[in-house]
C-alpha positions in Angstrom: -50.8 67.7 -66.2 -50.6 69.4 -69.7 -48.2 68.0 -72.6 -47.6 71.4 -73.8 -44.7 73.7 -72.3 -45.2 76.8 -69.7 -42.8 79.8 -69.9 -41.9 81.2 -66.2 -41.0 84.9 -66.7 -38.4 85.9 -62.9 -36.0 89.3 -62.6 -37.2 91.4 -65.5 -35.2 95.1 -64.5 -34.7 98.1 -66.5 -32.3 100.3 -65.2 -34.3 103.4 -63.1 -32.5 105.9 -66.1 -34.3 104.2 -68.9 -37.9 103.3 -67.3 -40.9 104.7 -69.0 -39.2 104.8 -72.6 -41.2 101.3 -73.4 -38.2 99.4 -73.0 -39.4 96.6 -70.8 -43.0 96.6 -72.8 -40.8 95.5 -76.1 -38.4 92.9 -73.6 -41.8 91.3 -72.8 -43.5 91.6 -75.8 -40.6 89.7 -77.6 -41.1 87.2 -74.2 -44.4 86.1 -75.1 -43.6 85.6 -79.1 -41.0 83.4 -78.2 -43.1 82.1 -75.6 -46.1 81.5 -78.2 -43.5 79.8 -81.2 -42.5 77.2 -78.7 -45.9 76.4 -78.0 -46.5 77.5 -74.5 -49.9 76.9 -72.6 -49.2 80.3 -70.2 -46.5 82.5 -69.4 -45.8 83.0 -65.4 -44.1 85.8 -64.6 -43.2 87.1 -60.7 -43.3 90.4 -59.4 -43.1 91.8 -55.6 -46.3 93.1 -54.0 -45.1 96.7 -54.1 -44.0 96.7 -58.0 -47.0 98.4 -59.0 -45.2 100.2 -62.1 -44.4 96.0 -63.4 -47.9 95.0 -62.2 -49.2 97.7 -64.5 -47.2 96.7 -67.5 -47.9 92.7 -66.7 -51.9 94.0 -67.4 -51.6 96.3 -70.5 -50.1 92.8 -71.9 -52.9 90.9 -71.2 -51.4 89.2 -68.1 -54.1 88.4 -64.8 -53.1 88.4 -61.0 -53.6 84.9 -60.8 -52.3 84.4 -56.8 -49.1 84.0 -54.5 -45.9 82.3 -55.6 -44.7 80.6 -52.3 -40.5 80.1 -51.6 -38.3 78.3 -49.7 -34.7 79.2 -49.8 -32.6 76.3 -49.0 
């Protein structure tokens, strides 16, 4: 549907002895400049419901809940 290129953003993890020191703000920050010099339309990322610490991160960046993400394993 669109001719430009989406970036899809899965298993982001800092380690539990180096959260809050802004590490994961600068991974995804250098994400969506890489994202935004190869011309993506949107960046998808996915997150579990109870990630609430990730979902709060995904907003300070600008990012919206936007719905579900549906899987099938196989």
């Amino acid at each position: 549907m669109h001719k430009r290129p989406f970036g899809f953003l899965e298993d982001v993890f800092v380690d539990e002895n180096y959260r809050g020191k802004g590490i994961g703000t600068t991974i995804l920050s250098a994400v969506i400049d890489e994202a935004k010099k190869r011309g993506c339309y949107k960046l998808v990322c996915t997150s579990r419901y109870e990630n609430e610490a990730a979902h709060n991160i995904y907003k300070k960046l600008g990012f919206r809940d936007h719905g579900k993400e549906f899987r099938l394993d196989l």
